[in-house]
Each structure stands twice: as C-alpha cells, then as structure tokens.
C-alpha positions as CSV (number, residue, x, y, z in Angstrom):
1,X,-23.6,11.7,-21.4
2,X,-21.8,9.2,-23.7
3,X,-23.1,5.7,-23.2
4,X,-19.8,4.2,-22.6
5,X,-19.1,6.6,-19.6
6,X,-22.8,5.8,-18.2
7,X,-21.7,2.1,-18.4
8,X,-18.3,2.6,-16.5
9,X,-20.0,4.6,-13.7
10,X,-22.8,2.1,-13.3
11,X,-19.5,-0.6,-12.9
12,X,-18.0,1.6,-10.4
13,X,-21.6,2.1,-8.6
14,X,-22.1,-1.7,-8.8
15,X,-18.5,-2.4,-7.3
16,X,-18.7,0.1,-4.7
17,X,-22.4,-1.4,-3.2
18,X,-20.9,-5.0,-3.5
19,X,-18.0,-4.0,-1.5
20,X,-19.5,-1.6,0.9
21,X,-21.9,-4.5,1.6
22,X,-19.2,-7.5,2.2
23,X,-16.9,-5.6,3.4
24,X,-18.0,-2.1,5.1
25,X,-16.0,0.0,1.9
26,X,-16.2,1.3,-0.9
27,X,-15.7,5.3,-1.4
28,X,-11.9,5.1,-1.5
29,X,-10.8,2.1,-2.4
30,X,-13.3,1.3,-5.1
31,X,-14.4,4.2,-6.4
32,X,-11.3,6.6,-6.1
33,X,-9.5,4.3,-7.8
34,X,-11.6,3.4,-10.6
35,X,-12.6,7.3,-11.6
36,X,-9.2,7.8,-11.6
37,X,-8.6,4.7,-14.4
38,X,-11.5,4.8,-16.2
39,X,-12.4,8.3,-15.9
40,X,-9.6,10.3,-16.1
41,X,-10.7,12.1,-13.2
42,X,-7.6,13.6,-11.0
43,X,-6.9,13.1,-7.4
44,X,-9.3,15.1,-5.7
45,X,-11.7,14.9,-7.9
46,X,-11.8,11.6,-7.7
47,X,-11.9,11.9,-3.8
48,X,-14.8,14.5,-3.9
49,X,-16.9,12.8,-6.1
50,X,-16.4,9.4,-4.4
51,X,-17.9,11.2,-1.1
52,X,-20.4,12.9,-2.6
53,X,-21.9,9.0,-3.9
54,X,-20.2,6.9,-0.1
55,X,-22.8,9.5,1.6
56,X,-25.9,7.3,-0.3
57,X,-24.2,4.1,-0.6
58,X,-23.6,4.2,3.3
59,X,-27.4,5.4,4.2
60,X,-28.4,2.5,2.6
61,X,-25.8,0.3,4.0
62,X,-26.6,1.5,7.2
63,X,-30.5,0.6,6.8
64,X,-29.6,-3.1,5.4
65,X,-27.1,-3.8,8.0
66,X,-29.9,-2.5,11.1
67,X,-32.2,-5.1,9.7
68,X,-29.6,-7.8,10.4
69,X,-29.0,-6.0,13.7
70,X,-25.2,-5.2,12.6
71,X,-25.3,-2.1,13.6
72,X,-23.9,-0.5,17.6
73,X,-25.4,3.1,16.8
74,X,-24.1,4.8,20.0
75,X,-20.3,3.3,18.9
76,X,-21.3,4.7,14.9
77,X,-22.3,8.1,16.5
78,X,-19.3,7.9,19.0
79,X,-16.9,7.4,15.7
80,X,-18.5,9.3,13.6
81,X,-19.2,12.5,15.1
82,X,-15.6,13.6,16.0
83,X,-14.5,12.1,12.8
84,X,-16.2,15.0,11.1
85,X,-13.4,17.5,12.3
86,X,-10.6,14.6,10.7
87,X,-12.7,15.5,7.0
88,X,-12.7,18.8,7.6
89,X,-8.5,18.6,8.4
90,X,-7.6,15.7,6.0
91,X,-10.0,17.9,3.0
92,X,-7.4,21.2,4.1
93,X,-4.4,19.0,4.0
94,X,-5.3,17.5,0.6
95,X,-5.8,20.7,-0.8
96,X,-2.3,21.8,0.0
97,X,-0.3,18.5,-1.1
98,X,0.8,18.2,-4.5
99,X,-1.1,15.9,-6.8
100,X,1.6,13.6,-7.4
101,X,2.6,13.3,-3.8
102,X,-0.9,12.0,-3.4
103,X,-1.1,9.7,-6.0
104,X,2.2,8.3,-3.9
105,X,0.2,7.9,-0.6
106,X,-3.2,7.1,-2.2
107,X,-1.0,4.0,-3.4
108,X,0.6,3.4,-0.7
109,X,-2.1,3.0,1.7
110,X,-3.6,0.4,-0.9
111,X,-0.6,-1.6,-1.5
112,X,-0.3,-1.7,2.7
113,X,-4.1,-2.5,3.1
114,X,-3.5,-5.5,0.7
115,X,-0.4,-6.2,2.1
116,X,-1.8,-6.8,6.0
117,X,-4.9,-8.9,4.3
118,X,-3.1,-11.1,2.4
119,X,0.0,-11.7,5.3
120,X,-2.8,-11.5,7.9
C-alpha cells in the first residue's frame, strides 16, 4: 500500500477516535466523508468500509466510556438491538438509490446537523 494512502487512512482513523470520543461519532460523518475526498472511494463504499472500522472504534469507545461510568447498558441494548433491523432496511434502500441521489442526502443531512449545532 502507497505510503501516502497509509498516511490519509491513519488521518481519517485518528479523526474518527477523536470524534467518536468527544462527541459519540465518527463512522458517518468523519470517515464517510473523508474516504470519499481523499480516497476516491464511492458512496457505498465509503459507507461499508466506514462500518466495517465504527464496529472497533465503538467497542473501544464503549469500554473507555464504562470506566467513567457513561454508559446506561440496558438503554444501549434497548437502542441498539431493534436498530439492527433499521441497517438491515436502510443497507436495502441504499442499494436501490442512485449514487448521486445519495451523495444529495448524504449532504444534506450534514449541512442540517451543522445547521441545528451552530443555530442551537
């Protein structure tokens, strides 16, 4: 693997522990985005890859967040378990939408997300 492609995905690996730490993300709005840009990857590569790495960055999340006692475990299993079947019907739906129509909501939901933080 080219060293300059090593170096970006250490970047996005670094970027996506800092913000999963402060801020509980990381997978989609850090990484998507940046193997998109830096990368070239397309949308749902991007996506695919980026859950493939949230599932490791979260586990350890989740253990450094327990030691500060941050963690309601019955709530994260009460989200997360039916949330399973919204992967398995978001994953169908994004297979079916066309790549630029993506790109459009992808965007979208960023430009909203930044939108409510910075109006409050």
């Amino acid at each position: 693997m080219p060293r300059s492609r090593t170096l970006k995905l250490a970047a996005i690996a670094a970027g996506a522990g800092v913000f999963s730490g402060l801020f509980g993300v990381g997978g989609g709005t850090v990484m998507v985005p940046l193997f998109i840009l830096w990368l070239g990857y397309e949308e749902r590569e991007a996506t695919g890859t980026s859950l493939a790495a949230i599932v490791i960055v979260a586990g350890a999340a989740v253990v450094v967040q327990l030691a500060y006692g941050n963690v309601h475990v019955g709530d994260g299993l009460l989200v997360g378990i039916p949330a399973v079947g919204g992967v398995v019907a978001g994953t169908w739906l994004q297979q079916r939408v066309p790549r630029r129509q993506l790109q459009v909501l992808f965007a979208l939901l960023l430009l909203g997300s930044a939108a409510k933080l910075v109006v409050g």
